[in-house]
C-alpha positions in Angstrom: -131.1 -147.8 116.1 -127.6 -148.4 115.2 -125.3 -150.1 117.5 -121.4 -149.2 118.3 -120.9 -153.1 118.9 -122.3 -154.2 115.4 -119.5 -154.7 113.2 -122.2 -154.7 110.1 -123.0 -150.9 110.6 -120.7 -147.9 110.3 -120.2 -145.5 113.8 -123.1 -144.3 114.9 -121.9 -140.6 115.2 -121.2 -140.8 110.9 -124.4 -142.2 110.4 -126.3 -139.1 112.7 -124.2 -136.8 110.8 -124.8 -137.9 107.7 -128.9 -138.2 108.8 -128.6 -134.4 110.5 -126.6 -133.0 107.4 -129.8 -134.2 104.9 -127.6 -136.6 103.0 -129.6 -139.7 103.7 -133.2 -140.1 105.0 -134.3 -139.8 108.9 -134.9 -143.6 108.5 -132.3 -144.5 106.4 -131.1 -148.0 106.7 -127.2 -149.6 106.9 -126.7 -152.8 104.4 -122.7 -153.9 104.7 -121.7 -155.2 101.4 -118.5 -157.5 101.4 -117.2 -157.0 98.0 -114.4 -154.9 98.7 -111.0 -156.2 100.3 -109.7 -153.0 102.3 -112.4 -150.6 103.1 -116.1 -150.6 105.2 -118.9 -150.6 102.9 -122.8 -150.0 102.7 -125.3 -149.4 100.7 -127.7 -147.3 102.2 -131.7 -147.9 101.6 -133.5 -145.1 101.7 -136.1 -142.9 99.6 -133.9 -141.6 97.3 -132.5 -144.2 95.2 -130.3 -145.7 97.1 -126.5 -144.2 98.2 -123.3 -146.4 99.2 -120.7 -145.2 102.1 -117.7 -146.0 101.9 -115.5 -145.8 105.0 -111.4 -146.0 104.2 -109.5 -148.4 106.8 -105.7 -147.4 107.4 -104.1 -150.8 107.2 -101.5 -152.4 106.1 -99.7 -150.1 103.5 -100.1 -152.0 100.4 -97.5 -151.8 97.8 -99.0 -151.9 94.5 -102.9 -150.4 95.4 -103.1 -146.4 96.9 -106.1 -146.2 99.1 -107.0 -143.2 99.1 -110.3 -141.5 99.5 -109.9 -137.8 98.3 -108.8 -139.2 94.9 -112.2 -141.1 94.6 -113.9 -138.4 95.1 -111.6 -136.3 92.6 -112.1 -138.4 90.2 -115.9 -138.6 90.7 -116.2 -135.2 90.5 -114.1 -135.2 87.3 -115.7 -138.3 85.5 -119.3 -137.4 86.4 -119.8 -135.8 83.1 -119.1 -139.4 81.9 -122.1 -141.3 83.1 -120.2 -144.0 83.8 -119.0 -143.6 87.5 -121.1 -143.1 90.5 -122.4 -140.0 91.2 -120.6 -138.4 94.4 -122.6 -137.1 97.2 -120.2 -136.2 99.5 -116.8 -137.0 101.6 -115.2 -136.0 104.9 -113.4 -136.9 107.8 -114.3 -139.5 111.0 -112.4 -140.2 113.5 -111.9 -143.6 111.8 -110.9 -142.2 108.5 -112.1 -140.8 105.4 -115.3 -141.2 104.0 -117.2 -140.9 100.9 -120.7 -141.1 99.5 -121.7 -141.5 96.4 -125.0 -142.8 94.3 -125.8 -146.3 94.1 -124.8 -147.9 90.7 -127.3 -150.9 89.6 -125.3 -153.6 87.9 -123.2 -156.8 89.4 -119.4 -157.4 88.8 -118.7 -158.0 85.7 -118.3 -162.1 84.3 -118.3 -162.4 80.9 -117.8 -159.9 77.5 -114.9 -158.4 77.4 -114.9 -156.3 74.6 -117.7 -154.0 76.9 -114.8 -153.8 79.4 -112.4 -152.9 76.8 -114.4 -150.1 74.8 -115.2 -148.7 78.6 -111.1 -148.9 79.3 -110.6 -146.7 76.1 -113.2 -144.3 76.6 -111.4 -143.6 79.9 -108.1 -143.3 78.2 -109.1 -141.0 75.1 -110.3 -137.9 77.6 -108.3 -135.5 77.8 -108.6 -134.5 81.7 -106.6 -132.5 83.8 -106.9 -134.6 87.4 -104.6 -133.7 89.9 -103.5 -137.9 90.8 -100.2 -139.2 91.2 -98.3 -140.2 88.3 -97.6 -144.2 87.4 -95.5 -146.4 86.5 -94.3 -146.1 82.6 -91.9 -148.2 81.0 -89.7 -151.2 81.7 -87.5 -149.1 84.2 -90.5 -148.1 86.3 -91.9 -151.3 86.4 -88.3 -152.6 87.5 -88.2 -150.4 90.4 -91.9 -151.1 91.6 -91.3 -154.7 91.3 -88.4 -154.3 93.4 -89.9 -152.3 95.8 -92.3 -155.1 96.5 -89.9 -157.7 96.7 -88.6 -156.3 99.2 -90.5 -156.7 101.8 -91.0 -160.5 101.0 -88.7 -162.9 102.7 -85.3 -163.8 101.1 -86.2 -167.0 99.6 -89.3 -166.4 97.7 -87.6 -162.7 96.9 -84.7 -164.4 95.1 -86.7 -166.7 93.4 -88.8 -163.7 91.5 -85.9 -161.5 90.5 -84.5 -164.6 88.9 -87.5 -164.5 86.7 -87.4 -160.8 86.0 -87.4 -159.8 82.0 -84.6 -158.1 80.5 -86.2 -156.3 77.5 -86.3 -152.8 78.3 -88.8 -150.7 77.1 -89.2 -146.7 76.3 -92.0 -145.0 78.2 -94.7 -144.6 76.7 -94.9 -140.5 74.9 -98.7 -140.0 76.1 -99.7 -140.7 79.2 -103.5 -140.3 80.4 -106.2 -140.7 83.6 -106.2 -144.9 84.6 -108.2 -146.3 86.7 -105.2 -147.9 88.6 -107.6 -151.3 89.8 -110.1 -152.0 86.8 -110.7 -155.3 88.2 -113.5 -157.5 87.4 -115.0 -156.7 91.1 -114.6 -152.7 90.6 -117.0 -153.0 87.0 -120.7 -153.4 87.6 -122.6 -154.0 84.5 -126.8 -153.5 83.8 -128.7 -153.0 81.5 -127.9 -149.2 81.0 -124.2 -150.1 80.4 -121.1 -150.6 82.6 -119.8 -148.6 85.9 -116.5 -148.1 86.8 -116.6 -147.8 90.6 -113.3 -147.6 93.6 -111.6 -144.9 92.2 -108.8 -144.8 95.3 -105.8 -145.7 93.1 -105.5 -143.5 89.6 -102.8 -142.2 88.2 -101.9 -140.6 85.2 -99.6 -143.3 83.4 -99.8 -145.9 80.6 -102.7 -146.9 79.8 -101.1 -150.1 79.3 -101.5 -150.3 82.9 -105.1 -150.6 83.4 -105.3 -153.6 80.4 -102.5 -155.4 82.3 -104.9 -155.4 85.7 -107.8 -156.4 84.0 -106.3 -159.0 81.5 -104.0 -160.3 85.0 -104.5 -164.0 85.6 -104.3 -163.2 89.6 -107.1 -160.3 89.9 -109.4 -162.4 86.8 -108.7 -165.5 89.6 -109.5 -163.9 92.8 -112.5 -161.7 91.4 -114.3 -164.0 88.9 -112.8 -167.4 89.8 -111.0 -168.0 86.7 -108.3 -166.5 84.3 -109.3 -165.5 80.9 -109.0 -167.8 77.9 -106.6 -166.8 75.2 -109.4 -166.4 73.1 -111.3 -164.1 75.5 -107.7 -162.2 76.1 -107.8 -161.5 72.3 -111.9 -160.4 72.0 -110.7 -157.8 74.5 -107.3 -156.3 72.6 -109.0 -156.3 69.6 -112.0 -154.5 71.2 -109.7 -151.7 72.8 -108.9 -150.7 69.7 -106.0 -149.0 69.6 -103.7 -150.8 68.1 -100.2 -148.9 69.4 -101.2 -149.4 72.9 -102.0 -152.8 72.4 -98.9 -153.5 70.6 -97.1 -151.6 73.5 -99.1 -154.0 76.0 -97.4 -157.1 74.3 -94.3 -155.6 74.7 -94.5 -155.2 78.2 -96.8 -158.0 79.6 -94.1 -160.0 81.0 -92.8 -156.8 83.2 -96.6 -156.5 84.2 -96.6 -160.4 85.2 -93.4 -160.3 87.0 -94.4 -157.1 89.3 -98.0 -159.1 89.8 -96.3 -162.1 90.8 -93.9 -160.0 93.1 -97.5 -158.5 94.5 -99.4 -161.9 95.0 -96.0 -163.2 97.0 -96.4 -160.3 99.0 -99.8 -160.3 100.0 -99.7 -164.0 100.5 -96.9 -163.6 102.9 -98.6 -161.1 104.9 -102.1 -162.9 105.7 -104.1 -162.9 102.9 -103.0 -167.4 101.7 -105.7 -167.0 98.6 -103.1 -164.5 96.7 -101.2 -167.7 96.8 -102.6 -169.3 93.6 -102.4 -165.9 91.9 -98.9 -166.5 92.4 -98.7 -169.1 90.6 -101.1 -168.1 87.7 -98.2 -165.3 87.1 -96.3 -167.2 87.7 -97.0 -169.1 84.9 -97.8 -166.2 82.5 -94.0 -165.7 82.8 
């Protein structure tokens, strides 16, 4: 029996519904899994493989991350040709927000290769989809303006601290834009045996695909998801993986305006309770 006062279980009038509606077993179990940082999640252990709910918090608008749960499943529904996204089961709407359900992917967050990461990345980029997701940021001017955006709601100090540090090399945007992730983070890639799973689909876009190598390559997000930045040498496996070498060159182009909006981020969600983006700060920071 599930309880309302167990904080580990999702409400127990979504977990009837789901039972009632056939889209997990009669005696289907709850598991909460604490690898996400803004939604409820569990996997749930049943007869049929294995499913994982995922229930979206309102909280805190954040900046630089949609959260958004009809775009998962979008995108799920897009992708599944793909085989390498969860399969999606269903979604709807609780009176504590959306929800979705999707298949269980085997695999734990991805450590070390990146050129697996990379060749996944450029899959993603090379199909030619027509998802209906917001459009991102692309080129130096759109980056400016998103930076700013954050900054502004930091306090005054640390704001004019970051703009002092803001590049000055303008870049175009980029002709072709494409389907991103929008948070291919070392967290949000499991890998097994039968290859790698892109999971948390609530931020695409259709941008630069520059976008999604400058979140995965991020000192910040490598820090506060693996525990360590990349090595210049790893950063390079991973370019040279990706394979196409005008987007890469474009990424070098922009990686400072990519480090100076993710330092403008980590400030941001340090100041507004979460201290361990504090050291991502500074790993930007640096990469400035």
């Amino acid at each position: 029996m599930i309880l309302l006062s167990d904080p580990t279980v999702p409400p127990l009038d979504l977990a009837d519904d789901l039972r009632n509606r056939g889209l997990v077993d009669s005696g289907a179990q709850f598991q909460a899994l604490y690898g996400g940082r803004t939604n409820q999640v569990w996997k749930v252990l049943d007869g049929n493989g294995g499913k994982v709910l995922k229930l979206y918090r309102a909280t805190l608008r954040n900046p630089l991350f949609r959260n958004d749960a009809r775009l998962e499943a979008r995108c799920l529904r897009a992708l599944d040709f793909t085989g390498f996204v969860p399969r999606l089961r269903a979604t709807g709407l609780h009176d504590s927000g959306h929800w979705v359900l999707y298949d269980h992917a085997p695999g734990t967050p991805w450590q070390q290769d990146p050129t697996k990461v990379a060749k996944l990345l450029c899959k993603l980029h090379s199909l030619d989809l027509d998802v209906q997701v917001p459009r991102g940021c692309n080129g130096s001017a759109d980056l400016a303006r998103h930076g700013q955006d954050i900054l502004d709601g930091c306090s005054a100090d640390a704001q004019r601290q970051i703009e002092h540090l803001r590049p000055n090399e303008p870049v175009l945007p980029a002709a072709r834009t494409c389907l991103i992730h929008g948070d291919p983070v070392a967290g949000n890639i499991l890998v097994a045996a039968s290859g790698l799973t892109l999971i948390d689909w609530q931020c695409p876009a259709r941008g630069d695909p520059c976008e999604d190598l400058a979140l995965f390559l991020s000192p910040a997000m490598q820090h506060l998801y693996r525990g360590a930045p990349l090595t210049p040498s790893e950063e390079s496996l991973f370019l040279s993986a990706y394979g196409r070498t005008e987007t890469v060159a474009r990424y070098r182009l922009l990686r400072r305006w990519y480090a100076w909006r993710m330092a403008a981020y980590c400030l941001w969600r340090a100041e507004n309770g979460t201290p361990d983006y504090a050291i991502g700060f500074k790993l930007e920071v640096a990469a400035l």
